[in-house]
Structures are given as structure tokens and as C-alpha cells.
VOZA-752202 format. One line per field, with one value per residue: x negated, y, z of N, C-alpha, C, CB in turn; chain. Coordinates in steps of 0.1 Angstrom, whole numbers, plus 2048, in hexadecimal, padded with zeros to 3 digits. Glycine has a CB too. Layout:
n.px [X:...]
n.py [Y:...]
n.pz [Z:...]
ca.px [X:...]
ca.py [Y:...]
ca.pz [Z:...]
c.px [X:...]
c.py [Y:...]
c.pz [Z:...]
cb.px [X:...]
cb.py [Y:...]
cb.pz [Z:...]
ch [A:...]
This chain:
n.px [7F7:7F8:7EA:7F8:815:831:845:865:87A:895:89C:89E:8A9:89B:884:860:84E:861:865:84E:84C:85E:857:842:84D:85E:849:83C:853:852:83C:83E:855:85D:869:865:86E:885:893:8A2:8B5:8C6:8E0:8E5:8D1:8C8:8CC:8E0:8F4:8E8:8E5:8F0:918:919:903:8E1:8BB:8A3:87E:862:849:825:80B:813:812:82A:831:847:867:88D:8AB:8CE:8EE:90A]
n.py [7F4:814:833:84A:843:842:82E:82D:826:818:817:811:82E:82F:815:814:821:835:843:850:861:870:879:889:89B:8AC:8B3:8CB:8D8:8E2:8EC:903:90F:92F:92D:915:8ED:8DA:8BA:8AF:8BE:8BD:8B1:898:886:86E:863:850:853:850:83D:81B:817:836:849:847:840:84B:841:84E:83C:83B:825:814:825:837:859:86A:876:875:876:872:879:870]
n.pz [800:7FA:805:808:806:816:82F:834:854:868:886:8A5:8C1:8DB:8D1:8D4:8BF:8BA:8D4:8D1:8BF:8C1:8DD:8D4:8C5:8D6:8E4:8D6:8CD:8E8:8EA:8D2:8DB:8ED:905:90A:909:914:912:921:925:90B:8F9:8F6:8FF:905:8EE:8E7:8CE:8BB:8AF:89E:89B:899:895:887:887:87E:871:866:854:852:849:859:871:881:877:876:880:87F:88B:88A:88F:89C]
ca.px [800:7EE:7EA:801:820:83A:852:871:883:8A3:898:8AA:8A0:891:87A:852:84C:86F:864:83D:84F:86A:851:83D:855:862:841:83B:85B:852:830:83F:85E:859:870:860:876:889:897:8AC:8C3:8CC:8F2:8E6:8C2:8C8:8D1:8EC:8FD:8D9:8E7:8FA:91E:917:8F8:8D5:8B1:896:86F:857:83A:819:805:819:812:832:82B:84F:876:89C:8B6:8DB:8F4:91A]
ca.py [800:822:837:855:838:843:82A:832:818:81A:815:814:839:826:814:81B:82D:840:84B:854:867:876:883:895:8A9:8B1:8BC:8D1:8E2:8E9:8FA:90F:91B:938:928:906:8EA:8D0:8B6:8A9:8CA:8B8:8AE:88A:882:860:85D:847:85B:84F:82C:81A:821:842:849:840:845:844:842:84C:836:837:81C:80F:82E:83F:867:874:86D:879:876:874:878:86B]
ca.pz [800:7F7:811:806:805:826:82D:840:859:86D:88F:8B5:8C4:8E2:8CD:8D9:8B5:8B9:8DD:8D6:8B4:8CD:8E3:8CA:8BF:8E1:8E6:8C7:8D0:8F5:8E7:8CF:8DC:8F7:911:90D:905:91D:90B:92E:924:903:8FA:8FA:907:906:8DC:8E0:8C1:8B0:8A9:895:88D:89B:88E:885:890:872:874:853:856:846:84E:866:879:880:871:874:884:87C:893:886:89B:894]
c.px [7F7:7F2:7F1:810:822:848:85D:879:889:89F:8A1:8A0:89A:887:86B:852:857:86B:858:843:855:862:845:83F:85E:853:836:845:85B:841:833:84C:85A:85C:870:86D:87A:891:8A8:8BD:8CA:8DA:8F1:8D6:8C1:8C8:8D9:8F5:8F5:8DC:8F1:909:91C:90E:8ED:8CA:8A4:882:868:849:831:80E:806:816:820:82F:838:858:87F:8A1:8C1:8E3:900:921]
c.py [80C:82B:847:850:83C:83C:82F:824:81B:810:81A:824:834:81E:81B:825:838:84D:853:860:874:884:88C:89F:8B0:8B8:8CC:8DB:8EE:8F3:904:917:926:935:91D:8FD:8DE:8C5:8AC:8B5:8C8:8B6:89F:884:872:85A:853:849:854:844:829:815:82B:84A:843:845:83E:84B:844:849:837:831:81B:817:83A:855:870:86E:878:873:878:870:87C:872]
c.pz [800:805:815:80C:817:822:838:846:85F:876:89C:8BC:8D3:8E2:8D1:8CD:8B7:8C3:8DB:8C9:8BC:8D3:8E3:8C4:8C9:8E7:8DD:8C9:8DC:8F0:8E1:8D1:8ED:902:914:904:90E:912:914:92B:910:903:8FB:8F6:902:8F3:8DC:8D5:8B8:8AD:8A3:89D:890:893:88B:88C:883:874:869:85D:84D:84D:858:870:874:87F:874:879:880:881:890:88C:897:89C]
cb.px [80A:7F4:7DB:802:81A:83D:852:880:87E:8B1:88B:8A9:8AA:893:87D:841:84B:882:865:82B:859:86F:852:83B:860:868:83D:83F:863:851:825:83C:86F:85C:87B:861:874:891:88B:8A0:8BA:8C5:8FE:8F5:8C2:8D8:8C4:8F4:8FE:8C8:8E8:8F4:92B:914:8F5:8D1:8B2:89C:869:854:83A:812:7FC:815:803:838:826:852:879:8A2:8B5:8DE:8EE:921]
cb.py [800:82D:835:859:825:856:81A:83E:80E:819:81A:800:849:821:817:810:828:836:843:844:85D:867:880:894:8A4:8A4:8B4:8C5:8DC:8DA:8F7:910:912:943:92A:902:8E8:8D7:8B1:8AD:8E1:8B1:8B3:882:884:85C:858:846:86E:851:822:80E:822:842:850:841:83C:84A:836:862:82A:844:81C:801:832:837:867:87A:869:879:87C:870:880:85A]
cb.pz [80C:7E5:813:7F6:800:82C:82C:836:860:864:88D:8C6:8C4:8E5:8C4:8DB:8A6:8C0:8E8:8D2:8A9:8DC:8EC:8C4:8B2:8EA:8E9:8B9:8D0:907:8DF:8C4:8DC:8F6:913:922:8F9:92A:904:944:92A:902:8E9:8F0:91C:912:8D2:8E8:8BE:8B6:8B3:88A:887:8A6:88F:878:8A4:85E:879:843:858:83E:84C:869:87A:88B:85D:868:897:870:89C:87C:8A7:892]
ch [A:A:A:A:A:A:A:A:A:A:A:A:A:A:A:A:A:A:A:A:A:A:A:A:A:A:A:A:A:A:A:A:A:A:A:A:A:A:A:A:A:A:A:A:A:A:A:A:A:A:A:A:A:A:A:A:A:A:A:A:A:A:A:A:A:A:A:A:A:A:A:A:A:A]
């Protein structure tokens, strides 16, 4: 597989890659917004919406290192 090649997978948002994805971008947010970011003051922390039939929970991988997540929420 070349090393540009990102696959995408439909993953549970509890998943280790979901969580290590999760709280990268929870920290990404708390650096650049001015008032930090909590993610406990969310509408639903937990992503139960993030699953199926509700919604989803997807991972882009490149070389089997997870690079990116999307959270869809039913």
C-alpha cells in the first residue's frame, strides 16, 4: 500500500484508536481556544449518538496509524 493511501473504517467511539484520535483533538481545541476546552460540558461526552442506528464513528488510517476521526451524531 503506498504510503499517501488513507483508508477510512467505521469504528466504536471507545475504540483505543477512536479514544487516542478523540483526545487529540480535545487537545488541539483546549490549546487554541482562549477559554480552553472541556469536553465533560459536551451534549453527549460519552458518544452514544456515535453508533449505529444513531450514528457512526470513522477513523482515516495511514498505515494502520490512525491520522484523523468524524463523529456523526443521529
Amino acid at each position: 500500500m503506498p504510503t499517501d493511501t488513507i483508508r477510512i473504517a467505521e469504528t466504536d467511539p471507545q475504540h483505543p484508536d477512536a479514544i487516542k484520535s478523540l483526545s487529540a483533538y480535545y487537545a488541539e481545541l483546549a490549546a487554541r481556544l482562549e477559554q480552553g476546552f472541556d469536553v465533560t460540558l459536551s451534549a453527549d461526552p460519552e458518544a452514544d449518538d456515535m453508533r449505529p442506528p444513531r450514528g457512526t464513528f470513522l477513523i482515516a488510517y495511514r498505515e494502520n496509524e490512525a491520522v484523523g476521526c468524524v463523529g456523526l451524531k443521529g
